[in-house]
TORKE-275921 format. One record per residue: residue number from 1; residue in three letters; x, y, z of N, C-alpha, C, O in turn. Coordinates in steps of 0.1 Angstrom, whole numbers, padded with zeros to 4 digits, always signed. Example, Ala and Ser with C-alpha at 12.3 -4.5 7.8 and 13.67 -1.06 7.14 Angstrom:
<sites>
1,ALA,+0132,-0057,+0078,+0123,-0045,+0078,+0132,-0033,+0078,+0142,-0033,+0085
2,SER,+0128,-0022,+0071,+0137,-0011,+0071,+0129,+0000,+0079,+0134,+0011,+0080
</sites>
This chain:
<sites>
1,UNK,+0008,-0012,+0000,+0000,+0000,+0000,+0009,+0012,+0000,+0018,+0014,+0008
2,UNK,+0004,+0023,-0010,+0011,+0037,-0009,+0006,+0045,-0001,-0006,+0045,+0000
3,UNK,+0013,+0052,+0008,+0007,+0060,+0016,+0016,+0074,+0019,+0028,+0075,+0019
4,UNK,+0008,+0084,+0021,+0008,+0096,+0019,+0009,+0103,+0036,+0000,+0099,+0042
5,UNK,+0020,+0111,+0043,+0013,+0115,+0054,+0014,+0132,+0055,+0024,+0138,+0051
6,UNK,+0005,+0137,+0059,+0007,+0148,+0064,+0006,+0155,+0079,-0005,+0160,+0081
7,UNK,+0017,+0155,+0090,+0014,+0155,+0102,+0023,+0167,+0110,+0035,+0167,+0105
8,UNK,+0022,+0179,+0122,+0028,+0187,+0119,+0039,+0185,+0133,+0048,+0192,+0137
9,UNK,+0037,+0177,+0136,+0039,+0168,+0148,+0052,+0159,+0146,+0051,+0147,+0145
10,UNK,+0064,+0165,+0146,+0075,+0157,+0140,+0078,+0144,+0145,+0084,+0135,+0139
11,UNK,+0071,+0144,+0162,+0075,+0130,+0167,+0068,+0119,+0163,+0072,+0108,+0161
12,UNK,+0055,+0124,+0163,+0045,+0117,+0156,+0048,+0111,+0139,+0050,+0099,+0137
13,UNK,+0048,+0118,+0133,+0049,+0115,+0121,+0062,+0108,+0118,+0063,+0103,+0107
14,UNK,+0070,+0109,+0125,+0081,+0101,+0122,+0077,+0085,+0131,+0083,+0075,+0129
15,UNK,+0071,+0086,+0137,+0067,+0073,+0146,+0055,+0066,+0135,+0054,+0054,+0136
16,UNK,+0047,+0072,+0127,+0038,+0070,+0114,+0044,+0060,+0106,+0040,+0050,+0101
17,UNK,+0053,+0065,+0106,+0067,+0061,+0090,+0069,+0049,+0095,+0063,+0039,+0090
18,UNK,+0077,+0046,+0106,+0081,+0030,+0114,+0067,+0026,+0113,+0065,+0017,+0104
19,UNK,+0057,+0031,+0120,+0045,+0017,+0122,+0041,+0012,+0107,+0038,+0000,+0106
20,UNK,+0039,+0024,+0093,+0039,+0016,+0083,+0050,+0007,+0078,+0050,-0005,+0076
21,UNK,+0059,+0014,+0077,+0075,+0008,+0076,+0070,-0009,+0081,+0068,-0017,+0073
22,UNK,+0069,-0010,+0095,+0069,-0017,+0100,+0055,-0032,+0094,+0058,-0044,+0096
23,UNK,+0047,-0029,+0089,+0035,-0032,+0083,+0035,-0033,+0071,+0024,-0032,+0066
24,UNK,+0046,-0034,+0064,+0051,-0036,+0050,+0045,-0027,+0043,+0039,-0033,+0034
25,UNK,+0042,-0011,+0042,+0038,-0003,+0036,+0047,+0004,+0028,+0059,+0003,+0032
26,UNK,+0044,+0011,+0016,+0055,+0023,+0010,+0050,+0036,+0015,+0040,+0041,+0012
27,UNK,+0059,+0042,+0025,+0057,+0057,+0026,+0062,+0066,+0013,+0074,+0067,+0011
28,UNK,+0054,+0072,+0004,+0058,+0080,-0007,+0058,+0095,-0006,+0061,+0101,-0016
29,UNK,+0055,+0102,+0009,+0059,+0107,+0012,+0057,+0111,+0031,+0052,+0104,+0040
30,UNK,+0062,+0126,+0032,+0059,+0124,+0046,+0060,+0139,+0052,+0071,+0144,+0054
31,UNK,+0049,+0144,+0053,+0056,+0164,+0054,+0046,+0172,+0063,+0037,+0165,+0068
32,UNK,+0047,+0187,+0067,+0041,+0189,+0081,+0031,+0196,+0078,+0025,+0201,+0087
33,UNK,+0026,+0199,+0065,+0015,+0206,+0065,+0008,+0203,+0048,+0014,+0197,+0040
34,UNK,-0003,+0206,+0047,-0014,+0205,+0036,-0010,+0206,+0025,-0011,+0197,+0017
35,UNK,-0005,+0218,+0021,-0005,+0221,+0007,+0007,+0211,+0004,+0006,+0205,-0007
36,UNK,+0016,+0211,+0011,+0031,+0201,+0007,+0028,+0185,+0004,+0034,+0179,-0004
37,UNK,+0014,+0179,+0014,+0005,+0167,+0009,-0005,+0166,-0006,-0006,+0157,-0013
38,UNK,-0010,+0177,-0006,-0012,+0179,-0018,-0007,+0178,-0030,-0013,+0175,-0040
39,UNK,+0006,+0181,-0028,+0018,+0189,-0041,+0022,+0170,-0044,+0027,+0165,-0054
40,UNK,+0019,+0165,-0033,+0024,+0149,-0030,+0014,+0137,-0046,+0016,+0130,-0056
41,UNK,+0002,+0144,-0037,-0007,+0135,-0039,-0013,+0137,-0054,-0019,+0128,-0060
42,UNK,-0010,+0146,-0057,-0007,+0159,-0076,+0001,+0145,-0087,-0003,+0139,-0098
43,UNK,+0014,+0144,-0077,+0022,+0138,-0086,+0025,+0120,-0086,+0032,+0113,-0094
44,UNK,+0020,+0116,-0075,+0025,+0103,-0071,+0009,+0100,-0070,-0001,+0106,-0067
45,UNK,+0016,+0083,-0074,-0004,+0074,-0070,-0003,+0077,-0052,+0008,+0081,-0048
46,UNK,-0011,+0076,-0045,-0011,+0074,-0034,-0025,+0063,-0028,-0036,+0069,-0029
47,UNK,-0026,+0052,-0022,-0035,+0047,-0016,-0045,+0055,-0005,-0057,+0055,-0006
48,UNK,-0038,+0060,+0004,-0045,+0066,+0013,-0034,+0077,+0017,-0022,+0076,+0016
49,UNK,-0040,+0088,+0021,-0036,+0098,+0026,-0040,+0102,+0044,-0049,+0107,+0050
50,UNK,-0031,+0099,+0047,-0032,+0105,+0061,-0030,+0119,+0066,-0020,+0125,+0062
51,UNK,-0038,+0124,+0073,-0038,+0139,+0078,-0041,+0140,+0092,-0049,+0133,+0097
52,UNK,-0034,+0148,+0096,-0034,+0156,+0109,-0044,+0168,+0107,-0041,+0178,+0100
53,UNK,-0059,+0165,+0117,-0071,+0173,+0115,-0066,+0189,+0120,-0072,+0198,+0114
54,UNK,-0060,+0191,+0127,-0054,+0207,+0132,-0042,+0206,+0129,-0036,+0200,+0138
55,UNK,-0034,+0211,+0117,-0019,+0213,+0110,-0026,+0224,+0100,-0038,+0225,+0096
56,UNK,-0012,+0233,+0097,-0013,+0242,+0087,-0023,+0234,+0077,-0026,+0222,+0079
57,UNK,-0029,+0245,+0061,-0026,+0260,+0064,-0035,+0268,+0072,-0038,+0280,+0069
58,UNK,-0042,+0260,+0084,-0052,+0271,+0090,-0055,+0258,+0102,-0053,+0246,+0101
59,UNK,-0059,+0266,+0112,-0066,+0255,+0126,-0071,+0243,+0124,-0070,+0234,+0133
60,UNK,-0076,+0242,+0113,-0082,+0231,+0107,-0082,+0223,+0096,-0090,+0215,+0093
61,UNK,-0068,+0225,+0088,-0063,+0225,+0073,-0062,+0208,+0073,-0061,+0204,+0061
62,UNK,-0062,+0201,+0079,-0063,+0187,+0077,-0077,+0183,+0066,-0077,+0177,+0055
63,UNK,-0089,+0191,+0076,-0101,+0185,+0070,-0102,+0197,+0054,-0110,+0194,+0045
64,UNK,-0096,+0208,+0052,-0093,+0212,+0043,-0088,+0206,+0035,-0094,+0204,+0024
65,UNK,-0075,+0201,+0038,-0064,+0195,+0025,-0075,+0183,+0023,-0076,+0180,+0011
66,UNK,-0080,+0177,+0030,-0091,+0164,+0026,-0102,+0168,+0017,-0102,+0162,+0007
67,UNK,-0110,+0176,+0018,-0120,+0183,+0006,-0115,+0181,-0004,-0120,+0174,-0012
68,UNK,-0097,+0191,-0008,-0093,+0192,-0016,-0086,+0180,-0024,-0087,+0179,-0037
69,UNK,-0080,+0170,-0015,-0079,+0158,-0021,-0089,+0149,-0022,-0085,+0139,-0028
70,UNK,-0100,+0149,-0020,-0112,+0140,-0024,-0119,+0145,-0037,-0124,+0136,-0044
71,UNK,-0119,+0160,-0041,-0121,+0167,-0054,-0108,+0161,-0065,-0111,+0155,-0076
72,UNK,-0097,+0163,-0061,-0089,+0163,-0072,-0084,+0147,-0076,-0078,+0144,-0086
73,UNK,-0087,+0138,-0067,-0084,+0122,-0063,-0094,+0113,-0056,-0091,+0108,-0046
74,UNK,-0106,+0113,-0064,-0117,+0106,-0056,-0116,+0095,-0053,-0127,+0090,-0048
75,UNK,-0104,+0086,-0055,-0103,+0071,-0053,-0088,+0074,-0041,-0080,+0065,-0039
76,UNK,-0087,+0082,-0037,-0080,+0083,-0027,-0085,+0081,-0015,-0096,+0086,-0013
77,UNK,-0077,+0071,-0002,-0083,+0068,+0006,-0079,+0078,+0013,-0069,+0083,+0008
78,UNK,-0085,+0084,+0025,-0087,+0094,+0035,-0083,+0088,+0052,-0089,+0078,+0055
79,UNK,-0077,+0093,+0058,-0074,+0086,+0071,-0072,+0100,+0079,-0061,+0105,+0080
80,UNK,-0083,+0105,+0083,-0078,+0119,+0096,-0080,+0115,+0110,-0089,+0109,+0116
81,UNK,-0062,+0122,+0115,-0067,+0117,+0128,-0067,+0135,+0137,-0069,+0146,+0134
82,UNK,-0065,+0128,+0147,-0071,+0141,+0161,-0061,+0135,+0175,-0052,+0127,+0174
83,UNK,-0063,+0140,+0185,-0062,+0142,+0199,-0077,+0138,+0206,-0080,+0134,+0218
84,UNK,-0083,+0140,+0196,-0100,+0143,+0205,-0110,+0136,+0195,-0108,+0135,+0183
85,UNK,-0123,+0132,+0202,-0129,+0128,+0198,-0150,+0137,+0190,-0162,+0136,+0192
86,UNK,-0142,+0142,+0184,-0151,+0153,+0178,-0162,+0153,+0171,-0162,+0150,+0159
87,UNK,-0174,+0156,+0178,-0190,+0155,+0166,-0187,+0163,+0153,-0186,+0159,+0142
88,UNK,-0184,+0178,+0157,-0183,+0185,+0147,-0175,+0185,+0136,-0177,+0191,+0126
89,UNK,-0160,+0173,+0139,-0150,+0166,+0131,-0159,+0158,+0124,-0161,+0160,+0112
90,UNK,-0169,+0146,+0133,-0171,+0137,+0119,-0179,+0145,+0113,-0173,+0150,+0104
91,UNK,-0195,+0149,+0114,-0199,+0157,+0108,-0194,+0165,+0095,-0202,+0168,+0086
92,UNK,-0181,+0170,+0094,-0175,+0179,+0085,-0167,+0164,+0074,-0165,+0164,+0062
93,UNK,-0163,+0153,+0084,-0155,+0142,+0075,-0165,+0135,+0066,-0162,+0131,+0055
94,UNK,-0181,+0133,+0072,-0192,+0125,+0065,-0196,+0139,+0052,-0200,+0136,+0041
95,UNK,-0195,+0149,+0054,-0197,+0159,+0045,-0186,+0158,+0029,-0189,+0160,+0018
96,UNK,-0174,+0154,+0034,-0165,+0151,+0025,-0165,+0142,+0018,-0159,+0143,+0007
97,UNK,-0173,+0127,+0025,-0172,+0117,+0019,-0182,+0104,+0028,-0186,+0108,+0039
98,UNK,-0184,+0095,+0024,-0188,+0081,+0036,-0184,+0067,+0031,-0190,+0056,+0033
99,UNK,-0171,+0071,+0023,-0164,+0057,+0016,-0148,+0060,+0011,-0144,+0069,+0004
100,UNK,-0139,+0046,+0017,-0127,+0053,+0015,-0122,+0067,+0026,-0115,+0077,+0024
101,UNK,-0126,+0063,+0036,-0122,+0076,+0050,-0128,+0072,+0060,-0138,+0066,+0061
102,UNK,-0117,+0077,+0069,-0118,+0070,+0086,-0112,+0079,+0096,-0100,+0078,+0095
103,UNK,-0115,+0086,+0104,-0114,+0097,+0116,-0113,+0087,+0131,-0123,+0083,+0137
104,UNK,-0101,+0086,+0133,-0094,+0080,+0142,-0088,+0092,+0151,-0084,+0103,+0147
105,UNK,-0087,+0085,+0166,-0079,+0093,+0175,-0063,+0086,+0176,-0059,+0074,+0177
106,UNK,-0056,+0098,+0174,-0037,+0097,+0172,-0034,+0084,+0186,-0025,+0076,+0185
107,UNK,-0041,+0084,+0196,-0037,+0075,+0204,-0039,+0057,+0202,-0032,+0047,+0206
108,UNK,-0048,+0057,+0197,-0057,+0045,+0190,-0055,+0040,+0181,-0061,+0030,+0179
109,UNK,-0043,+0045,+0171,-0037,+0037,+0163,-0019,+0037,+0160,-0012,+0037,+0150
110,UNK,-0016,+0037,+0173,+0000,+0038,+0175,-0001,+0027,+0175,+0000,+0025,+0187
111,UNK,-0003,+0013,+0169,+0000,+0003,+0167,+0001,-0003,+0154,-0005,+0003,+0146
112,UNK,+0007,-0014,+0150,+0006,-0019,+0138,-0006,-0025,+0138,-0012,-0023,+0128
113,UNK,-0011,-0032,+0145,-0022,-0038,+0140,-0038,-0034,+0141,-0048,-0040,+0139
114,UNK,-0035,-0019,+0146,-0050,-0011,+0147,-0051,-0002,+0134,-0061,+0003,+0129
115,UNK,-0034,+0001,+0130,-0034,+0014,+0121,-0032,+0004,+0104,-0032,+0008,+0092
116,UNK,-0030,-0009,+0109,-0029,-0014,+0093,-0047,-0019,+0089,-0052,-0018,+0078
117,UNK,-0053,-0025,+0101,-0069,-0024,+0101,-0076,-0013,+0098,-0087,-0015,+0093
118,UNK,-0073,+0000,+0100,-0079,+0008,+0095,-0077,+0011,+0085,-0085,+0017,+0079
119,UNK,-0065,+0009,+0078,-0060,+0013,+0066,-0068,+0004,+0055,-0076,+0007,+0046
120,UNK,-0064,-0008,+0060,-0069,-0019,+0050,-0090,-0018,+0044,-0096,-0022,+0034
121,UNK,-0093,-0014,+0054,-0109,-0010,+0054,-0109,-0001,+0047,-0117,-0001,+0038
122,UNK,-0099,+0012,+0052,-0105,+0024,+0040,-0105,+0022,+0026,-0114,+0026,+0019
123,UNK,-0089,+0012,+0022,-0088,+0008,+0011,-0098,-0002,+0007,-0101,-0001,-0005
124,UNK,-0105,-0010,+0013,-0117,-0016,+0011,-0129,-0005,+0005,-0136,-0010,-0004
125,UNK,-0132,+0005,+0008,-0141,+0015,+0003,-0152,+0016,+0013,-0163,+0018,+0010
126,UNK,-0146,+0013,+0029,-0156,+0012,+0040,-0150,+0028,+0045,-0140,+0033,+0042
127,UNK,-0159,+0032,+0053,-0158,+0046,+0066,-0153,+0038,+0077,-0158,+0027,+0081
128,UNK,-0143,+0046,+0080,-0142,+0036,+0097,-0139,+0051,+0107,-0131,+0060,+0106
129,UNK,-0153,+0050,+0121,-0152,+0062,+0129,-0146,+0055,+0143,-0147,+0044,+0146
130,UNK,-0141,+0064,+0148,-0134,+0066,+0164,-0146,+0058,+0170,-0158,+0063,+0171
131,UNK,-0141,+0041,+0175,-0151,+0034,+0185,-0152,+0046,+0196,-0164,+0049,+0197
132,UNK,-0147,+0051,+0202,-0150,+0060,+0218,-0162,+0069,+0212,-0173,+0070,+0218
133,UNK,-0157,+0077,+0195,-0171,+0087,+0192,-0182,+0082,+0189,-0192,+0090,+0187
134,UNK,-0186,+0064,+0186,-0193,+0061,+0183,-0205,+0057,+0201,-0217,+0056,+0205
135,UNK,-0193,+0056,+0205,-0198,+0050,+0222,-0206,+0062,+0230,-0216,+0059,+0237
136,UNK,-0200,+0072,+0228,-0206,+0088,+0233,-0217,+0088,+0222,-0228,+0086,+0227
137,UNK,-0217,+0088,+0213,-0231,+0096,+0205,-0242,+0082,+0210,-0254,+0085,+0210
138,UNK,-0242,+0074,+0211,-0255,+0065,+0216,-0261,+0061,+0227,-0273,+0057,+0227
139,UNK,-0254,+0062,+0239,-0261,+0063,+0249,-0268,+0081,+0255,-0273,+0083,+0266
140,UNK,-0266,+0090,+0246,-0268,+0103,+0248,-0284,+0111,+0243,-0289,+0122,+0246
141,UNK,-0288,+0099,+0233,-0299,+0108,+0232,-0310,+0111,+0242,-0309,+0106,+0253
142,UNK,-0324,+0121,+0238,-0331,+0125,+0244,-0345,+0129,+0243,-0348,+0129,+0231
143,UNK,-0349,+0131,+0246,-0365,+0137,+0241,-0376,+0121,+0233,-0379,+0111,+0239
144,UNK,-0377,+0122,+0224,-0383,+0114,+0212,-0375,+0102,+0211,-0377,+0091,+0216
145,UNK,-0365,+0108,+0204,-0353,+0097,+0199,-0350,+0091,+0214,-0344,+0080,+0213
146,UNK,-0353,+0095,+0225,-0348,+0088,+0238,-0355,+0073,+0241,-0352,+0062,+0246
147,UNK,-0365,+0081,+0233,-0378,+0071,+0237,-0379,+0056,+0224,-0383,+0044,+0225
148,UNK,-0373,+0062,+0215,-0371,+0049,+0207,-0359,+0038,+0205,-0358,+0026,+0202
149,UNK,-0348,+0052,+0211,-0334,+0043,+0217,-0335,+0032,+0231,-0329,+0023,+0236
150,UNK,-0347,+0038,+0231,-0352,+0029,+0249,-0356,+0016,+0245,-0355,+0006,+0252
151,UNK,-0362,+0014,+0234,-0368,+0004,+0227,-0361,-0008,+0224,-0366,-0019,+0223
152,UNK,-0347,-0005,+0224,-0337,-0016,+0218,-0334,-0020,+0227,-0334,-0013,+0237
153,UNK,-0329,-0038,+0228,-0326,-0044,+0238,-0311,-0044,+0237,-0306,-0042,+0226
154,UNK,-0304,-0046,+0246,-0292,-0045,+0254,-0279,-0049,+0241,-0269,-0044,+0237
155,UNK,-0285,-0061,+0240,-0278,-0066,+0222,-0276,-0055,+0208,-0266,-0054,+0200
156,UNK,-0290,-0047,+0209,-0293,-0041,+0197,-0286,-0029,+0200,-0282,-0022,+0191
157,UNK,-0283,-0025,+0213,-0275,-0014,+0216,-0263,-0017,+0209,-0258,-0012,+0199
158,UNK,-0257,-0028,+0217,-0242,-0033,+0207,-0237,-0030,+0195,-0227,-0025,+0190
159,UNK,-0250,-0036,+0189,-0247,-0035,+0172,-0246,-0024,+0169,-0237,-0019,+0162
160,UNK,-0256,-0017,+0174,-0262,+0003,+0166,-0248,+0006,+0168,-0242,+0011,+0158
161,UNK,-0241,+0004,+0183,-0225,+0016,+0183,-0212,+0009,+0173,-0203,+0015,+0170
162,UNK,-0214,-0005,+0170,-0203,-0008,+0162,-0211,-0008,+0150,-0203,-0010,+0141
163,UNK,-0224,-0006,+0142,-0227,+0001,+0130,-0219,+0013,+0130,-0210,+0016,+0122
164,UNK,-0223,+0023,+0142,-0216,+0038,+0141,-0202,+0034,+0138,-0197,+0045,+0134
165,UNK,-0195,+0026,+0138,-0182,+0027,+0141,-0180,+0024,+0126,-0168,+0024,+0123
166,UNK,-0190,+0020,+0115,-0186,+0017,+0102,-0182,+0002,+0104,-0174,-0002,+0095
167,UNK,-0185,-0007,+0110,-0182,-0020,+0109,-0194,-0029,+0102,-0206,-0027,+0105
168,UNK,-0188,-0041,+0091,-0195,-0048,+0087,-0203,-0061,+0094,-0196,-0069,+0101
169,UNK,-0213,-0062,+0092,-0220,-0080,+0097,-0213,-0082,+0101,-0214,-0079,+0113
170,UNK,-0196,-0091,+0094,-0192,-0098,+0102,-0179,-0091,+0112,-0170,-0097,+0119
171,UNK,-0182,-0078,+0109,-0171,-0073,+0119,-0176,-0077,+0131,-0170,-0082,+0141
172,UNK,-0188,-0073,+0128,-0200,-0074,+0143,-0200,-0085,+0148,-0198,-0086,+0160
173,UNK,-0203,-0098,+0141,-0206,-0108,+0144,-0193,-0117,+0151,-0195,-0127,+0158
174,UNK,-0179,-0112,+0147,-0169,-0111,+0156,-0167,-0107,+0167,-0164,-0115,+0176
175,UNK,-0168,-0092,+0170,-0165,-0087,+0180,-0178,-0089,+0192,-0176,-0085,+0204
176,UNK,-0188,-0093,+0187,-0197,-0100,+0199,-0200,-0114,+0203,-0207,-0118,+0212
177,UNK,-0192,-0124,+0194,-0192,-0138,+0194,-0209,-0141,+0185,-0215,-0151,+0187
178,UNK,-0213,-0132,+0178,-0226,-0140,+0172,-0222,-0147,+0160,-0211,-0148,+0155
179,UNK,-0235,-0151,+0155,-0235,-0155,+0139,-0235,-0144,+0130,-0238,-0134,+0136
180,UNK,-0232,-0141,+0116,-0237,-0133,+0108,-0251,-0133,+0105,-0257,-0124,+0099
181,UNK,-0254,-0143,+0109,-0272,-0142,+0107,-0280,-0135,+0118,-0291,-0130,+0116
182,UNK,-0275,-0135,+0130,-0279,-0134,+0143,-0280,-0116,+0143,-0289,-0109,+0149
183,UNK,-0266,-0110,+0133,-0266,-0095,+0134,-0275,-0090,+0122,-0282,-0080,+0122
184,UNK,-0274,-0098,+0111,-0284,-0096,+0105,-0304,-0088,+0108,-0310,-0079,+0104
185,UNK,-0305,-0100,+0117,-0317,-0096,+0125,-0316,-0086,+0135,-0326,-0079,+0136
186,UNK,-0305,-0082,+0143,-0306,-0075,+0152,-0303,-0058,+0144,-0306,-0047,+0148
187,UNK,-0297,-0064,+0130,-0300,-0047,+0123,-0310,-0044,+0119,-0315,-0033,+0122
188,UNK,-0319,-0056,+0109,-0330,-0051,+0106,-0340,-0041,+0120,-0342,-0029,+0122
189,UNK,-0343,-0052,+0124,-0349,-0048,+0145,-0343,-0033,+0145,-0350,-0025,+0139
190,UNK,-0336,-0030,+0149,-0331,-0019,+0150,-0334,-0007,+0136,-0339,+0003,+0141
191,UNK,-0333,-0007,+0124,-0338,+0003,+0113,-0353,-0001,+0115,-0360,+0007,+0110
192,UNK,-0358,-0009,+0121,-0378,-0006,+0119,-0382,-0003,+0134,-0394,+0000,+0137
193,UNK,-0371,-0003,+0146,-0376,+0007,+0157,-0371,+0020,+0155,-0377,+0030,+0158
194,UNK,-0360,+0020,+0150,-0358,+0034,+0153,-0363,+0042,+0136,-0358,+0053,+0133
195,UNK,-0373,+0036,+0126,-0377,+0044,+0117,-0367,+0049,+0105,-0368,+0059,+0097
196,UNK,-0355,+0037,+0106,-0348,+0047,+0093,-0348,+0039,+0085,-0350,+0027,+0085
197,UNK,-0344,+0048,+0073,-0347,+0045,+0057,-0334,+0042,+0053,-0325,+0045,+0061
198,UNK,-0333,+0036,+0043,-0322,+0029,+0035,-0320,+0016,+0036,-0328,+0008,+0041
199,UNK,-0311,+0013,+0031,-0308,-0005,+0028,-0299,-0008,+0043,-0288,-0002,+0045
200,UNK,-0304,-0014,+0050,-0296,-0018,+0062,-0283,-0026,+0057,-0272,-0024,+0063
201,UNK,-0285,-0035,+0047,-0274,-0040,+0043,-0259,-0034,+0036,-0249,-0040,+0036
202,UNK,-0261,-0019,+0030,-0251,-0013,+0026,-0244,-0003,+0040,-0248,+0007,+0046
203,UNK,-0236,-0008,+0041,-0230,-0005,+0052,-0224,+0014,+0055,-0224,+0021,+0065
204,UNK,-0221,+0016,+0041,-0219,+0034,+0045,-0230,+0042,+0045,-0230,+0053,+0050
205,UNK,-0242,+0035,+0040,-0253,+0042,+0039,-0263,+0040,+0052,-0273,+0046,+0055
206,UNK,-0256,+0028,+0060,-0263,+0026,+0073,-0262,+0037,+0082,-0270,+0045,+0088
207,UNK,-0243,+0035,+0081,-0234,+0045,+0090,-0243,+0056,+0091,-0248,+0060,+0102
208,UNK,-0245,+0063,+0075,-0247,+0073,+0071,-0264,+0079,+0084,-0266,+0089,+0091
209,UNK,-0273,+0067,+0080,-0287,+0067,+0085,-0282,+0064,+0097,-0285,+0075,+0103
210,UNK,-0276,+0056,+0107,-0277,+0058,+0122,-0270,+0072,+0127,-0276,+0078,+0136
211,UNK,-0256,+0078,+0121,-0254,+0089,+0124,-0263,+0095,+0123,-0267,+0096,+0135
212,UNK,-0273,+0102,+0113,-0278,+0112,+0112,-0289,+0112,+0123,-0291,+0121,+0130
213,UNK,-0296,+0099,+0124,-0309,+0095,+0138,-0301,+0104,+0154,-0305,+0113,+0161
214,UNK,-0288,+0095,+0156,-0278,+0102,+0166,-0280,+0113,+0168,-0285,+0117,+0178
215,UNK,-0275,+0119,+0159,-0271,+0137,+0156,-0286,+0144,+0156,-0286,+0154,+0162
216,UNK,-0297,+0141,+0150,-0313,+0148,+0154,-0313,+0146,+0168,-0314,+0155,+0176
217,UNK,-0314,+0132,+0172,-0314,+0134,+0186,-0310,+0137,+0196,-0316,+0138,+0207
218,UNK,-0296,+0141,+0195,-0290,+0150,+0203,-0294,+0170,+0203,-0292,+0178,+0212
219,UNK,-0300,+0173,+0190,-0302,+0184,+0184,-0319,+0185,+0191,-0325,+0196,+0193
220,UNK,-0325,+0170,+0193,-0338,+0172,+0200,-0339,+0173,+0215,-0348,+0177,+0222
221,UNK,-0324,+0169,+0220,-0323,+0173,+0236,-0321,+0186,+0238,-0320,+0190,+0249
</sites>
């Protein structure tokens, strides 16, 4: 895999380089701010692009240089990370895209085998969000949506926060010991209590519909 980084964080981004290094990756480049990722990503294939969400050229130029590389390279994968785990980040990353990009926190994938899993997924053409941001937006709603979140049983909670998290059937059906049939049902159950529309089975478009249920009901408390 080619990979692209932009990070302004010298310790960091040189610690980037080894864990791919390390994970049999090509780093094709490696530099501290946006427009210099860009100038990268212009001239060289790149698989995925990594960014630092607050680095030049502005407070926020991570999710900038990402706009900009998703316009000029739409088969570019997207990987923004943070310090923090931010609504108003994903919100602006789901605006950019909900395939091929993943909004991870910098602590959460200091490893080889969390940072080559997310990689390998973006490259798959899946979203992958910060399990902690997915964990905070679902036990929080209120009002309405309180009352239909209330509805789901203890299981169907499970699934709803690793759907947020962009995980497939059987990611799910791993990480809770079920069957793929067993999560199957517990999505359906879940899109006809909580009233949302789309194909349960297309996984960014699920993402897409449990975020958005999330984010009204937080907006209804």
């Amino acid at each position: 895999m080619r990979v692209a980084i932009a990070e302004d964080g010298a310790l960091f981004r040189e610690g980037l380089v080894l864990l791919l290094q390390a994970a049999g990756h090509e780093v094709v480049g490696c530099v501290d701010d946006g427009d210099k990722l860009l100038a990268i990503v212009a001239t060289e294939p790149v698989d995925v692009a990594v960014l630092d969400i607050r680095m030049h050229p502005e407070p926020d130029g991570g999710l900038t240089t990402a706009e900009r590389i998703r316009a000029m390279r739409p088969q570019t994968g997207l990987l923004l990370l943070s310090h923090y785990a931010e609504t108003h980040y994903l919100m602006r990353i789901l605006a950019i895209g909900t395939e091929r990009i993943g909004y991870r926190l910098k602590e959460r994938i200091a490893g080889v085998q969390v940072l080559g899993d997310t990689l390998d997924r973006i490259v798959a053409g899946e979203i992958v969000i910060e399990p902690a941001l997915a964990k905070r937006l679902v036990p929080t709603p209120s009002g309405e949506a309180a009352g239909a979140l209330g509805t789901l049983t203890e299981r169907e909670q499970s699934v709803l926060r690793l759907m947020a998290e962009g995980r497939t059937n059987n990611a799910i059906a791993s990480e809770l010991f079920v069957s793929a049939k067993a999560v199957e049902k517990h999505v359906a159950a879940i899109f006809t209590k909580l009233g949302l529309s789309g194909d349960p089975s297309v996984d960014h478009r699920r993402v897409l519909a449990v975020l958005a249920y999330l984010r009204a009901s937080r907006v209804a408390g």
